[in-house]
N, C-alpha and C positions, 0 to 999 in steps of 0.2 A: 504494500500500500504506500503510493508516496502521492506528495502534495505537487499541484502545480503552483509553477513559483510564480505563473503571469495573472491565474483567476484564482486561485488557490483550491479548485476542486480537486477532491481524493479521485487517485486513480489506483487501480489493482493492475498490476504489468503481470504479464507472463511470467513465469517460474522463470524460464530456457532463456530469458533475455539476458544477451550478455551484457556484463557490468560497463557504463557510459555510452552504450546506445540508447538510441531517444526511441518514444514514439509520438505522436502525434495525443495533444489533450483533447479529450473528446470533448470538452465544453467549449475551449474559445482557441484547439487549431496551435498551440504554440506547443515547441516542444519539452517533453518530460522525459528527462534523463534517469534510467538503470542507477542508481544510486552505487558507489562502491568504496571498499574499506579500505585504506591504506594503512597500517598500525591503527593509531588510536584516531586518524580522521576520517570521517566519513563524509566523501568526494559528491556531493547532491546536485549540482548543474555548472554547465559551460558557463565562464563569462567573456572569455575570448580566448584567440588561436593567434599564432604567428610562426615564424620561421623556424622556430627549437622546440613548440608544441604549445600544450593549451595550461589554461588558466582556470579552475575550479574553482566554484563557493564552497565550502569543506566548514564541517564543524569538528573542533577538537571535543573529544569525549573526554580526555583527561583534565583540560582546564575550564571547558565549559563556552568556548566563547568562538564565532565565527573566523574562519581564515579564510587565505585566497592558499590555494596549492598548485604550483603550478611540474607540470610532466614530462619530462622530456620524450621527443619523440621515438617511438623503438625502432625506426630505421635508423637514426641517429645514435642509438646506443652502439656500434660496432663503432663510431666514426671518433679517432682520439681527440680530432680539433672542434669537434662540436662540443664533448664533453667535459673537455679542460675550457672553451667558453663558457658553459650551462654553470662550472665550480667558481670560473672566473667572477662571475656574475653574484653568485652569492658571497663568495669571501669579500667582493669588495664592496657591497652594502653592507653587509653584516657590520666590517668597521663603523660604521659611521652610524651616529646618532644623531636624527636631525628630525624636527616634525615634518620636515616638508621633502623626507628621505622615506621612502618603504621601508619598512621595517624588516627585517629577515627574523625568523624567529629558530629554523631550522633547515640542514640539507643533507639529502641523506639516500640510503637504494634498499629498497624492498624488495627482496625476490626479484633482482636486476631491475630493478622500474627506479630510475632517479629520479627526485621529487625533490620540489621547493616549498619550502610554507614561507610564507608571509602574512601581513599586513593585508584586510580587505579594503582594498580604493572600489568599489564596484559603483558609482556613480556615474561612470562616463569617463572621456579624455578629454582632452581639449577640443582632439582634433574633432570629436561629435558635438562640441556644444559650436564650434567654429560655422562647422555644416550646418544647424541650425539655425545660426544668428545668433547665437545667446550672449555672445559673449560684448560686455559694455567695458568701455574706455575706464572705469574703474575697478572694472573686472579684471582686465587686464595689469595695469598698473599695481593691483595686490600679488597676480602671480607672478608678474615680474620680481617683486620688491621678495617672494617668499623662495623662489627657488634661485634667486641670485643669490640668495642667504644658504642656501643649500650648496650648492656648487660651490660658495665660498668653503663652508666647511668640509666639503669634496678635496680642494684644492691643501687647506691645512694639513691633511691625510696623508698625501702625496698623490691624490687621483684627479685625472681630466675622465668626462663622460667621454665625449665623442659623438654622442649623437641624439644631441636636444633636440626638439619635435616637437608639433603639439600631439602628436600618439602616445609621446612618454612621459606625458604629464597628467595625472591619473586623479580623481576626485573623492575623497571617501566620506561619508554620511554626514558627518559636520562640513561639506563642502572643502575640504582643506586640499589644497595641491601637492600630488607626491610625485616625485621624480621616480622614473622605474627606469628599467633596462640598461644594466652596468655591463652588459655582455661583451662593448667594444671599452669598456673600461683599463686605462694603463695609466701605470704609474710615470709622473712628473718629471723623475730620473731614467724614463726606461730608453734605449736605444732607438734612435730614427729608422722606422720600417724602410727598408729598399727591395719592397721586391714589388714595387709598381704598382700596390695595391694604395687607392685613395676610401678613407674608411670615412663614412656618414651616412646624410639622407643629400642628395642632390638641391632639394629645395634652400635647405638650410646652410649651407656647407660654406666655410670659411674659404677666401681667395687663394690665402697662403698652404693651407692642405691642396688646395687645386696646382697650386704651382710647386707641390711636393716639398714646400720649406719645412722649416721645423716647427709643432705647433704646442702652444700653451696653453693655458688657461682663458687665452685671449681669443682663442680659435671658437671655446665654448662660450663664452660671452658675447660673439658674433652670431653667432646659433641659438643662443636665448634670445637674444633681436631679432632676428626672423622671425622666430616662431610667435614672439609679440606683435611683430609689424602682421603677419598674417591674421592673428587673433584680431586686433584691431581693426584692421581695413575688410579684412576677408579675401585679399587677395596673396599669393605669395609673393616675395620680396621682388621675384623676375620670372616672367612670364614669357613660354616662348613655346616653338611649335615642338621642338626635340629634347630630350634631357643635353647631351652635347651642348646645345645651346642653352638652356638653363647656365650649367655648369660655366659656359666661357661668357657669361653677363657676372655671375657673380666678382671677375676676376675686372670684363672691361667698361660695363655697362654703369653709367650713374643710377644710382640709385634713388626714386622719386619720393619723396619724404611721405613720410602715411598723411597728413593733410595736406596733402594734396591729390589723394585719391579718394580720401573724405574729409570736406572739407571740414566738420566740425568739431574733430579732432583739436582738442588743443596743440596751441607750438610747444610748449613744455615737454609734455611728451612726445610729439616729435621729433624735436631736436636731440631727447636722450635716447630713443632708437637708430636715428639716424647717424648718431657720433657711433654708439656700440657696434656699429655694421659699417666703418669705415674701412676701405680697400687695403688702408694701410695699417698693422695693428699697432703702430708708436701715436696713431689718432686718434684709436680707441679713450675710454676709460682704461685709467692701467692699475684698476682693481674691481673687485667685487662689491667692496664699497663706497666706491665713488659711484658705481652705476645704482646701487640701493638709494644711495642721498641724494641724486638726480631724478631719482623716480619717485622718493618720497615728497621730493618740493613739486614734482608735478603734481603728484596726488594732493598737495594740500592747495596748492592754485585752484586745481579741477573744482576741489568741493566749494573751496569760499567763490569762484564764479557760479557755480552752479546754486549757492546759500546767498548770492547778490541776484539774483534771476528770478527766485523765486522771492524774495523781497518786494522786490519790482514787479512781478506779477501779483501780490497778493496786493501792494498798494495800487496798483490801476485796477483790479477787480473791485477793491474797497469806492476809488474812484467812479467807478460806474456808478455802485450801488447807493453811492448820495445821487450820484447827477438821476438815479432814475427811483429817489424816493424810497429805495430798500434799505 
């Protein structure tokens, strides 16, 4: 007997159904997942998939409280460089303590199945509230200001991400922004890859990784500006018909400041996206806190205009209501 997680009606599954197959809820059509054990969690629906495997709503039995568990894929389990990313990944959250970091709680192999427990973000990501429109100019300027503070303490560590996005920026029930997927994760001191491989998301991706330089903390600070400037405007930083092209705007193409693709963007925040994603990184911000107290004075501009607007709106409403005797 399991529950459906979208209507919550009880379903009765077949005995034979193997564990994480779904079938269809017969009241509202969405699907209900074969529930299955891993030690003490019990794995009860997808919440996403990607490239190293999926992502489970999981309740631990032993402390009583929801997790996300995520599985590496079992074609994947024969392959050593997927599996030394999938450990990657966890040892270098596990360091770090941050609210606006996933939490790792555990990693570990069951009867060959390698598993992650974490932290549940199951609200969404960015990149879906972006898709909807949800995301407001003060929406934005808090995740900015939360995961710059995050990646700062990335950086004390000795770790760069590598590959900021709005897909790995994750929401969890009190709304709060978690940074996920350390997988391209490397230490600060580690040696310059030369074997031609350029490591990100093309959209986001810093100039000087494009042009195979050496890249710091500066490269992911570029890549948290995109991923802002796209939140904001809803468009990405450079638009074009080919990823190639993508890829050679970020290096020669100017970049048009997000108010000016909407206009009602404040310049404040403007100008501290647009400095963060400068071609050069000596024009960057040349820290994590200088771009936090550039987004923090934005934010406090945005609200006293937006707390001056509505002054003025309630005293010309007020105005009416003499000129028309109410």
């Amino acid at each position: 007997m399991v529950a459906c997680g979208s209507c919550g009606a009880t379903l009765f599954l077949p005995g034979d159904l193997p564990p994480l197959s779904t079938v269809d809820c017969t009241k509202c059509g969405a699907p209900v997942m074969m529930p299955m054990r891993l030690r003490q969690f019990d794995l009860r629906s997808a919440i996403a998939s990607g490239g190293m495997g999926t992502v489970y709503r999981a309740y631990d039995t032993n402390l009583e409280r929801e997790v996300a568990v995520k599985l590496i894929k079992r074609e994947l389990m024969s392959d050593p460089k997927s599996i030394e990313n999938f450990a990657r990944e966890a040892r270098a959250c596990a360091q770090l303590n941050h609210t606006n970091i996933i939490h790792i709680y555990t990693f570990d192999d069951f009867e060959g199945q390698l598993y992650l427990v974490m932290e549940l973000a199951d609200r969404g990501s960015l990149d879906n509230r972006i898709e909807k429109g949800q995301v407001s100019e003060l929406m934005v300027l808090d995740i900015g200001i939360k995961v710059a503070s995050a990646l700062d303490t990335a950086l004390k560590h000795g770790l760069l991400h590598r590959d900021i996005k709005p897909g790995n920026i994750l929401f969890n029930a009190d709304d709060e922004p978690k940074l996920v997927d350390f997988g391209l994760a490397r230490r600060t001191d580690a040696e310059d890859e030369h074997d031609g491989t350029v490591w990100g998301t093309p959209y986001y991706i810093a100039p000087e990784k494009i042009r195979r330089e050496r890249e710091d903390f500066l490269s992911d600070l570029y890549s948290l500006a995109g991923t802002l400037y796209h939140a904001i405007t809803r468009h990405v930083p450079f638009e074009a018909p080919t990823i190639e092209e993508v890829v050679a705007a970020h290096v020669h193409t100017p970049l048009t400041p997000p108010n000016h693709v909407v206009p009602g963007i404040t310049p404040p925040t403007s100008d501290a996206i647009v400095r963060a994603m400068a071609k050069n990184p000596a024009e960057r911000f040349q820290s994590y806190g200088e771009f936090r107290m550039a987004l923090e004075a934005a934010r406090s501009q945005y609200l006293v205009g937006h707390f001056m607007d509505r002054r003025e709106g309630s005293a010309s409403s007020g105005g009416l209501k003499s000129w028309f005797g109410l």
